[in-house]
N, C-alpha and C positions, 0 to 999 in steps of 0.2 A: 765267161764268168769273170768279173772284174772284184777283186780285193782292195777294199779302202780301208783304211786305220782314219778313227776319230779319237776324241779322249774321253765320249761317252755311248760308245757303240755299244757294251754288253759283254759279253765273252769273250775274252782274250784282248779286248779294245779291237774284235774284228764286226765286218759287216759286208755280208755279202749280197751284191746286187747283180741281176739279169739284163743283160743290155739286149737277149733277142730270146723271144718267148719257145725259141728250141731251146735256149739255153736253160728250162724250167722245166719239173716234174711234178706235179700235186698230186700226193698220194694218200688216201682214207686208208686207215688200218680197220677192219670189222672185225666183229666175233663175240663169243659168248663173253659174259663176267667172269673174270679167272684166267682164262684165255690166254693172259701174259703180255695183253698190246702195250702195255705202258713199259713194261719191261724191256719190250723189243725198242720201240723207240728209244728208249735211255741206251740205247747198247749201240744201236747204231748212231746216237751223238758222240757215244764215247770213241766209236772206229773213226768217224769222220773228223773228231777234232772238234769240234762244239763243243763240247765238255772234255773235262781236263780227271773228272771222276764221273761214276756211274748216273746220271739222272741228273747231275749239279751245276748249279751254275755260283758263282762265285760269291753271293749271298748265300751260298747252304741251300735256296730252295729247288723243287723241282721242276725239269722243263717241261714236267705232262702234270698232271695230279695238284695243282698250285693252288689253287683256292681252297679258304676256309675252310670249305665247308666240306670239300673231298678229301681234306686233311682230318676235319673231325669221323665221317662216317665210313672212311676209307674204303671209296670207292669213285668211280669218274663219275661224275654228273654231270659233265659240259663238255663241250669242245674244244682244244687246244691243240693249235699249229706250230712246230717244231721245225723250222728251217734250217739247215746243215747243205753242204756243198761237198760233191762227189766227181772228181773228174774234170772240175770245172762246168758241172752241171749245180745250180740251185734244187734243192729236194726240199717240198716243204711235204713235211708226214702232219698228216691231219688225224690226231687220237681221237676216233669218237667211244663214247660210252657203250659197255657191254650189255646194261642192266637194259632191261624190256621196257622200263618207263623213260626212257629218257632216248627213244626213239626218233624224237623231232632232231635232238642233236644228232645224230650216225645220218639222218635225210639229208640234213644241212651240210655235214661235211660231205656226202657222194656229190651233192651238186658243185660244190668247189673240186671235188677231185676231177683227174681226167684216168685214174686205174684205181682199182681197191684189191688190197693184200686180206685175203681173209687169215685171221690168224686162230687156230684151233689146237689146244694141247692134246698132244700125241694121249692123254692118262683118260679123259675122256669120253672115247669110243664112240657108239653112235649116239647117244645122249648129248655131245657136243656139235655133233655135225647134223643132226636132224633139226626138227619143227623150227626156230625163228632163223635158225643159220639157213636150213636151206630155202626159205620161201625171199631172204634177202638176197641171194645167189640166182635166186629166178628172174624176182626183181633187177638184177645189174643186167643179167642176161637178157632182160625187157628193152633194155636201151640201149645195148651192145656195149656194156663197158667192160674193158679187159681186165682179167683178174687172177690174181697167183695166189697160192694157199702156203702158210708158213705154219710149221707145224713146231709148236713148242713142246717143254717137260717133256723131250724123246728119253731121258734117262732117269726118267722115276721109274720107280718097280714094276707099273703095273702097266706101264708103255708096252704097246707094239707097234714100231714103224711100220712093217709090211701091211698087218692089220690094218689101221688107223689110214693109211692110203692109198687101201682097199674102199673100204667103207666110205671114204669122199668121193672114190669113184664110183662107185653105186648108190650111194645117196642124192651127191651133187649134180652127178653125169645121169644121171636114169640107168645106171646098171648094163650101157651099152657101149658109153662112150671110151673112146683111146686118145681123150682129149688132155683128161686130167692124169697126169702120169708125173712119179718124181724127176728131176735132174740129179738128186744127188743118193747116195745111200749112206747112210749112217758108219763109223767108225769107234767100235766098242774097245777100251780099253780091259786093263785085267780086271779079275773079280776081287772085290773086298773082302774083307771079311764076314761084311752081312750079306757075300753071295752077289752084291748087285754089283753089275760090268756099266763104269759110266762111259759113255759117247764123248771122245776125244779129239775127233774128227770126222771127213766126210771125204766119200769118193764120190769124183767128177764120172757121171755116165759117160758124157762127149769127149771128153779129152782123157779120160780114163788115167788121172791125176791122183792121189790125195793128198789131201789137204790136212797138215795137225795142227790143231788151234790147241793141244794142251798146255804149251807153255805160255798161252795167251795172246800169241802172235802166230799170226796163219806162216806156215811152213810149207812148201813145195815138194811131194817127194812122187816120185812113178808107184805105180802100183806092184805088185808081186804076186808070185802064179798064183795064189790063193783070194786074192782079192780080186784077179780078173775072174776068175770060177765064179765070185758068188756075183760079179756083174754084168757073166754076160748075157742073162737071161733079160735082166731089166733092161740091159742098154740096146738090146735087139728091139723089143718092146720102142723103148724111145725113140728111137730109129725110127721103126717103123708109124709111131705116131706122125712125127714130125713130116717126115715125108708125107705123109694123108692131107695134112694142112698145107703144102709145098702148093706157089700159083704156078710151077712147074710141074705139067703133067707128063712127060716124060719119066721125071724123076723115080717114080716108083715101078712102070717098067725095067728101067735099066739096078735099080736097087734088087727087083727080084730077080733078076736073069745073071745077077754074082758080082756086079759090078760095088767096087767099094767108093762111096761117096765122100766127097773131101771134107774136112770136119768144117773148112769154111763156110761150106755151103751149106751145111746143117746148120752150123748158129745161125747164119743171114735168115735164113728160114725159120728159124726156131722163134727169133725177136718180130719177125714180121708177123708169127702168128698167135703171138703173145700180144702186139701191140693193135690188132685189129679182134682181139678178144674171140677167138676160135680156139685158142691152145692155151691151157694155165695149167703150170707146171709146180710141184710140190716142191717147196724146200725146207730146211732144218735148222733151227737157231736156238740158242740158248744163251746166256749173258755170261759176260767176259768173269774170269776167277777176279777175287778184289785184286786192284790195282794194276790188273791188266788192262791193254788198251785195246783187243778184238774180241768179241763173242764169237761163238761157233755160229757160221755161215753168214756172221755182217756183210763178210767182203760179199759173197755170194750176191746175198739178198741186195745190195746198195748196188751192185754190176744189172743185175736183171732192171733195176725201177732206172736205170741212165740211160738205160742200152734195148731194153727190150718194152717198155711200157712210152704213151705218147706222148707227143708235146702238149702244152695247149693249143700250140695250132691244128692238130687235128681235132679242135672237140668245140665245133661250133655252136652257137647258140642264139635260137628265134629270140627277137624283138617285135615289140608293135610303135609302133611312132601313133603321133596322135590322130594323126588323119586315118588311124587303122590298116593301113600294110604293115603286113606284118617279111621280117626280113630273116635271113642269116647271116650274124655276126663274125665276119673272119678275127682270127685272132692279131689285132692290128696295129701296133703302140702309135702310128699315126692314124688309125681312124678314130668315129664318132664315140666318145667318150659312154662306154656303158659297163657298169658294175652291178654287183649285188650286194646287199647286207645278209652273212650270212652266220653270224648272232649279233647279240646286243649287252652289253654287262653296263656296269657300274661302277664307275672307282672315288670314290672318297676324295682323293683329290683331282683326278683330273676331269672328273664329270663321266659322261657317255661315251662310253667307249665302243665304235661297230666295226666289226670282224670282215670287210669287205673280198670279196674275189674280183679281181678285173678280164673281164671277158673282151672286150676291146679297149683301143686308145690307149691315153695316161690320165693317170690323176696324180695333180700335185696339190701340196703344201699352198692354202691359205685359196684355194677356186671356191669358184660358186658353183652348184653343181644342181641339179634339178631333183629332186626327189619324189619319187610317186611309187605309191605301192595298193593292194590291195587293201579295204578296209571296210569298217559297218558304217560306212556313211550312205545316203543317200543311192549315189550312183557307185559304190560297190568301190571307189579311188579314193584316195586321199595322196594330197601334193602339195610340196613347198617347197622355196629354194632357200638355200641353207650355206652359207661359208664354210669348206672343208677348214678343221684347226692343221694340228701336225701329223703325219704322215708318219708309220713307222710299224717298223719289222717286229714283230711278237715271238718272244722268245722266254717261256714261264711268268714268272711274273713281270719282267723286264721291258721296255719299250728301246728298241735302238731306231734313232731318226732316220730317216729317209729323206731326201730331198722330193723327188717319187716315185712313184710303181709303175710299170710299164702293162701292158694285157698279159696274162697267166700269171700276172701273180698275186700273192696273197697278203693284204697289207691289213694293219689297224688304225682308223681312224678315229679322230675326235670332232665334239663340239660339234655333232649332227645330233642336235637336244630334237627333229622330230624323225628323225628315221625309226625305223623299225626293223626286227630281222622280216627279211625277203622281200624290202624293198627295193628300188631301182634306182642306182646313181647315174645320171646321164647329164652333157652339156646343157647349159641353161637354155642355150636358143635351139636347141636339137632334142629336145625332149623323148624318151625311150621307156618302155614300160616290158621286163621282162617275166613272163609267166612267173610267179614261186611254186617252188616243189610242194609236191603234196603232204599236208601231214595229216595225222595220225587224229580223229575225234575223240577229243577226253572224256570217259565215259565212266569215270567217277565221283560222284560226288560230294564233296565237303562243304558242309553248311558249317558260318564263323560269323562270329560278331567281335566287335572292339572290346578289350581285355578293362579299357578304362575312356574314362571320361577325354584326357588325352591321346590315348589312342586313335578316338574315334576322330575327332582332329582330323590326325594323319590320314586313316584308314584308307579314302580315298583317291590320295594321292599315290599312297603306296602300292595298291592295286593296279593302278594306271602302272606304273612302273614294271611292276611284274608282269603283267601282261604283254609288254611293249619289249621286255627279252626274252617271254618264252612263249611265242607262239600258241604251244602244245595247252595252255591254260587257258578255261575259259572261265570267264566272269559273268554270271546269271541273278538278277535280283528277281525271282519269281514273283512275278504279281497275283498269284493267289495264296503262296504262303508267305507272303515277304519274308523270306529267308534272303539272306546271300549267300550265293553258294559257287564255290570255285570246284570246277571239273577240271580231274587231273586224270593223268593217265594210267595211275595204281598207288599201292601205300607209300613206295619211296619218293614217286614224283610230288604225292601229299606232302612229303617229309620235307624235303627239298624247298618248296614253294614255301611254306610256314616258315621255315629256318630263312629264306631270303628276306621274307618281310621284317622278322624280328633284325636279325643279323645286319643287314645290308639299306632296309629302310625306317629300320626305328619304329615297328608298328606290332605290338602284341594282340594277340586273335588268341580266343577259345573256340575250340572247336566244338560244335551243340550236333544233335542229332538233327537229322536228315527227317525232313517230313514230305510226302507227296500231295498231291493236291486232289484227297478224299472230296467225295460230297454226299450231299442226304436227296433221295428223292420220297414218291409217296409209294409205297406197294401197291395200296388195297385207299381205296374211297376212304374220305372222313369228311366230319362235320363239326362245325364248333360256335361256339358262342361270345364273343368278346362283350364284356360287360365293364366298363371304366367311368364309373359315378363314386362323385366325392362330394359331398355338404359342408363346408368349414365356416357358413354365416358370409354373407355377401354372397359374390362371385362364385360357384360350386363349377366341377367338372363332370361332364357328362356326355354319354355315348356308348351305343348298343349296335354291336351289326354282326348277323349271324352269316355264314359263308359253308360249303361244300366247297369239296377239295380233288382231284379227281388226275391219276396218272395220266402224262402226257409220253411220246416217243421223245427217246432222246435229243438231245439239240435243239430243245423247243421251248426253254428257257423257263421264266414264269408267264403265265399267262393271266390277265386278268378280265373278269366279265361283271359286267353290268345288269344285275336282273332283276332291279327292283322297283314295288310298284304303287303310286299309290301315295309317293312322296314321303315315305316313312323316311327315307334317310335324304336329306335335304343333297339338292344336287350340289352343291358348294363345297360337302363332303365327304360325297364317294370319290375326287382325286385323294381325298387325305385320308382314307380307309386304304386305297391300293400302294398308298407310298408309307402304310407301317406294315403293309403286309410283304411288300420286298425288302424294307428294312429288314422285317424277321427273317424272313429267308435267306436275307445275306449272312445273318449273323446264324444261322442255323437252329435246329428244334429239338437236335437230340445230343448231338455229339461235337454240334460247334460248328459242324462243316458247310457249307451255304448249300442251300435246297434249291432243287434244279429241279425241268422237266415237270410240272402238275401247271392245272388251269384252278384259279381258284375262282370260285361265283358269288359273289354279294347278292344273298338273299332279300332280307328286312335287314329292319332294324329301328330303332328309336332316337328321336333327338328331343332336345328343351333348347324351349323357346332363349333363353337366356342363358346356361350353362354348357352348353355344346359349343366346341371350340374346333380348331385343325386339330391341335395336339391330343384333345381328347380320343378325336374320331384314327387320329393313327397308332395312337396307343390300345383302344378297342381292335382295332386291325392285327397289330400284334398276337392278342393276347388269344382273339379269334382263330388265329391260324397256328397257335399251340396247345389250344384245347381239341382240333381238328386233328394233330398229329399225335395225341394222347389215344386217340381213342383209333389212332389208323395203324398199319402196318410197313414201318419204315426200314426203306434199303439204304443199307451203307455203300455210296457205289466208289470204286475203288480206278484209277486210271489203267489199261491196255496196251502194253507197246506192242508194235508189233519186231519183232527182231528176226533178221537174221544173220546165221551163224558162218561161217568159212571155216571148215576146217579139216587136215589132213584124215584120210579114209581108216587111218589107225584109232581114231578116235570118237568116229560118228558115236557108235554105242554108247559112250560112257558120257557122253554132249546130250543125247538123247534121253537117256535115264537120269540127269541131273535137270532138263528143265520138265520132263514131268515134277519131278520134285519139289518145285517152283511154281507147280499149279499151273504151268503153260499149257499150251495146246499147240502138239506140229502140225503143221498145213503141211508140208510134202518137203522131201529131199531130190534133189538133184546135182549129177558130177560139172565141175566149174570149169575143171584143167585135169591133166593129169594127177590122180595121187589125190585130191583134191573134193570137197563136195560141201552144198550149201544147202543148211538147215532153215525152214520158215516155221517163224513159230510166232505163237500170242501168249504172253508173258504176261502176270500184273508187276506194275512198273514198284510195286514193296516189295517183290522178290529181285530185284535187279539192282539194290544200291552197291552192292559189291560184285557184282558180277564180273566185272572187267576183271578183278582179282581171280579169282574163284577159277575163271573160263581157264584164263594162264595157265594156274595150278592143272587142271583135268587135262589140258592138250599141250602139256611141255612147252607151251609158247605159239605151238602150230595151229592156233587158230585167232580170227578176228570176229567182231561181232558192230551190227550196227542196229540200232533203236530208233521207234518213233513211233510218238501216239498215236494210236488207232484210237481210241472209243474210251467211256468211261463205261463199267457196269457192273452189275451187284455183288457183293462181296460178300462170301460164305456167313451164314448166318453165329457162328462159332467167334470167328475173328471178327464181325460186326459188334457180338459182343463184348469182346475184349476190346474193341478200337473207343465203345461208349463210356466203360469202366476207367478205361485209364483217363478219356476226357472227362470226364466225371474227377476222380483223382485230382 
């Protein structure tokens, strides 16, 4: 780790750079809202020296929590990287957001990290450690990424440690495992007056140390016969984990046959099996008393992410070059130059700001760099090459230059006015295309128009904007209702996204109700008459054509037939009788909504020699095929998705009673994973504009759900009539 002083670095006038990607740790904090991640981070800036107070940097603002807008609704909505140096190791702590909607960012940050700390307050119980914690826990277990659990609030009232690291063990572990086990146990101070004993300290299981952080500064002391009493049940336990995980298989012979093992070879083992993600071990943190400079278990927690979590070189990562081999990236500051954007913001003055990871090579100040990511173009790519602006270390709101970044690490770039998050930075003449992580379908819907004449101006531009930093948002102009309508991924992610446009791009939107794309068919046969004769003296208008009307199956569009005979209606114009008669049906005959599915038949009809005109004969067309639907039995038919559901086996029941509710129909359930089971159902797509909400609520987070049109078909005679009445209205 090399220390340089500039005279506009940031904090303290320091800046710390990596000269070899061991020298780097990139670590995501995860966990519920509440949870305490931003708190931990500020606590461990304040241990490291980063800040000089709790969260601060020397503007007053904060190094996690910094924008606007998580100042106003106070809470995280984005992603923000915290760099701090431990040992002469770089630590960049990547905070993602707690809240369920803001999902794409906690994606975003796992792909930059190479460990994640899940962080869960001890006050919680299993309501914190269950449904989205533990399916994100499965998730990292999916791609082997290693991970520790930090357990906060151990000294509110209503904490139990033992409890509380119990329950992650049988939630997280499946209730068998000896993998998730604490390193430390907790040290309670005396009792209050209101009875409550705060956590002063921690004893070390392995070295059977502890540790007082009540003065604010970790203290050294051995333990005493009463504090070895109550550890050595747990540190037999750890013991015996650690050894399980040992690539030494002797080890646990010679461990059970009385042999005492050296505390060296426990940690060696302990970090190797934390760092290939088979063993993650609990520990215990709380933020430092004011104007202290250690929280209880910083040192801890900052020793495990240096010493026991990996480099970037071990966390390689596929490419595909353009000829389609696809490779594995070693992590390489002299190889072929490949990055990621992994978000995208805005700043007022300095333009586009993108949140890069570097997977291999360098990237410096002022390159040309190739950019290609996935997109809705044609062939599913979009690429440009683009001038890198300046380079440089993100630290709250702060930017400290960089000359450049090396592979692992985590830099901000500017003046990539077309990248996107999750596209690919790679050498001009070396072009590289790295998958993007998966995210998350926004599957709610907010229909918005322009607030004002000027707004609508912007409107467009601004949209582009938002979309182009948050992924997670999709922008849809329906072509049968022309609505605009932005999918989000719940009410905050709503929230969020409206406040960026106003806030950030100058653009006001009213939010209007959400309509789906209803239609009218025929039920039952009709018949009708179109009669459009006018005398005004000279020129008159005139035309007569009578038509049946007749259900067709669906997807069969309108049909038209020719059946008449005898030259009653001039052949010149029955094309202009069928093109008022789809006119009408575009425009609908009852309720507005365009008429699908019937064949209609041009019977007679009458013309003059001099008054019969196109427009007359397509105005009789019209008028013909709403005297036919007066006198018929009209279905209001309503759209079908078909969905299904994911979701934890504690919940089927109350997932299953809520879309009867919803007028669905289940097709059948089947188990996905363990713990786990998927719901198929047919939904009308007017019971599901909040659903994404709703489902959250019913399944604590523990479920997902995906949609798509099936069918359109008839909608309950009840609600057909209410959907005419209010178009009527």
């Amino acid at each position: 780790m090399v220390e340089r002083t500039t005279a506009s670095s940031g904090v303290n006038g320091r800046v710390f750079t990596a000269e070899r990607p061991d020298d780097i740790r990139n670590v995501a904090l995860v966990g519920h809202s509440g949870s305490g991640k931003t708190t931990l981070v500020e606590a461990l800036a304040v241990a490291t020296g980063a800040v000089v107070r709790a969260g601060r940097v020397e503007d007053g603002t904060s190094v996690s929590d910094y924008d606007d807008i998580e100042q106003r609704q106070q809470r995280s909505v984005q992603l923000s990287v915290v760099p701090m140096a431990w040992e002469r190791i770089k630590v960049n702590l990547l905070d993602t957001p707690g809240y369920a909607d803001f999902v794409g960012e906690l994606r975003a940050g796992l792909r930059a990290a190479d460990a994640a700390l899940f962080v869960l307050s001890a006050a919680s119980g299993v309501q914190g450690v269950g449904g989205a914690t533990r399916a994100l826990w499965e998730e990292c277990a999916g791609v082997g990424m290693p991970r520790a659990i930090v357990l906060t609030h151990v000294d509110t009232a209503r904490a139990d440690f033992d409890e509380m690291t119990e329950t992650c063990r049988e939630v997280l572990g499946g209730g068998v495992s000896e993998s998730i086990l604490p390193l430390h146990l907790p040290v309670y101070g005396d009792k209050g007056g209101d009875g409550h004993r705060p956590v002063v300290g921690l004893i070390d299981l392995l070295t059977q140390h502890v540790y007082d952080y009540a003065s604010g500064e970790r203290l050294e002391t051995p333990a005493d016969d009463e504090q070895r009493e109550v550890m050595r049940e747990a540190r037999d336990r750890l013991i015996e984990g650690i050894i399980a995980e040992s690539e030494d298989e002797t080890l646990m012979d010679r461990y059970l046959s009385g042999e005492d093992i050296d505390l060296g070879t426990l940690v060696r083992d302990l970090e190797k099996a934390v760092a290939r993600g088979s063993f993650h071990p609990v520990l215990i943190a709380a933020p430092p008393p004011e104007g202290a400079r250690q929280g209880l278990g910083t040192v801890e927690i900052l020793d495990l992410i240096t010493r026991g979590f990996p480099t970037p070189a071990e966390h390689p990562v596929s490419a595909t070059s353009m000829n389609g081999k696809v490779s594995a990236l070693t992590c390489d500051p002299r190889g072929p130059l490949a990055a990621e954007v992994i978000r995208t913001a805005s700043d007022p003055y300095v333009g586009r700001m993108s949140l890069v990871r570097i997977f291999s090579g360098t990237l410096t100040a002022d390159d040309t760099v190739y950019v290609c990511g996935h997109g809705p173009t044609e062939t599913g790519i979009h690429d440009s090459s683009e001038r890198v602006g300046a380079v440089s270390a993100p630290f709250g709101k702060q930017q400290r230059p960089l000359g450049q970044a090396i592979a692992g690490d985590i830099v901000c770039v500017t003046k990539l006015s077309r990248a996107e998050t999750g596209d690919t930075l790679s050498a001009k003449d070396s072009p590289l295309l790295i998958e993007p992580w998966h995210m998350p379908d926004p599957l709610l819907p907010v229909a918005i128009e322009a607030h004002s004449k000027a707004d609508e101006d912007k409107l467009s531009q601004g949209l582009a904007r938002l979309v182009a930093e948050d992924p997670t948002v999709r922008l849809e102009q329906n072509p049968h209702t022309h609505q605009l309508v932005l999918w989000c991924l719940g009410e905050a992610h709503r929230e969020v996204a409206l406040e960026r446009l106003r806030a950030r791009f100058g653009v006001q939107v009213n939010v209007i109700e959400h309509q789906v794309a209803l239609r009218e068919t025929f039920a039952t046969n009709g018949s009708g008459k179109g009669r459009h004769v006018k005398q005004s003296g000279g020129h008159g208008q005139f035309a007569i054509c009578e038509i049946d009307v007749a259900p067709l199956p669906e997807g069969s569009g309108i049909e038209f037939v020719d059946k008449v005979v005898g030259g009653v209606v001039p052949r010149q114009f029955i094309p202009s009788v069928e093109k008022g008669v789809r006119a009408q049906a575009a425009r609908g005959i009852t309720a507005g909504y365009p008429l699908v599915d019937v064949r209609v038949t041009l019977l007679e009809g009458k013309a003059h020699s001099v008054d019969s005109s196109d427009a007359a004969f397509q105005l009789a067309g019209g008028l013909a095929l709403r005297e036919a639907a007066a006198g018929a039995r009209i279905s209001v038919l309503e759209p079908i998705d078909a969905v299904r559901v994911v979701v934890a086996d504690d919940y089927v029941g109350s997932i299953l009673v809520d879309l009867s509710s919803r007028r669905g129909r289940v097709l059948g359930t089947e188990p996905v994973s363990l713990g786990r089971t998927e719901i198929r159902a047919e939904v009308p797509e007017l019971e599901l504009n909040r659903y994404a909400v709703d489902l959250r609520s019913l399944a604590h987070g523990a479920a997902t759900f995906t949609r798509s049109y099936a069918r359109h078909e008839a909608m309950p005679q009840q609600l057909a009539d209410g959907v005419r009445a209010k178009a009527k209205s």
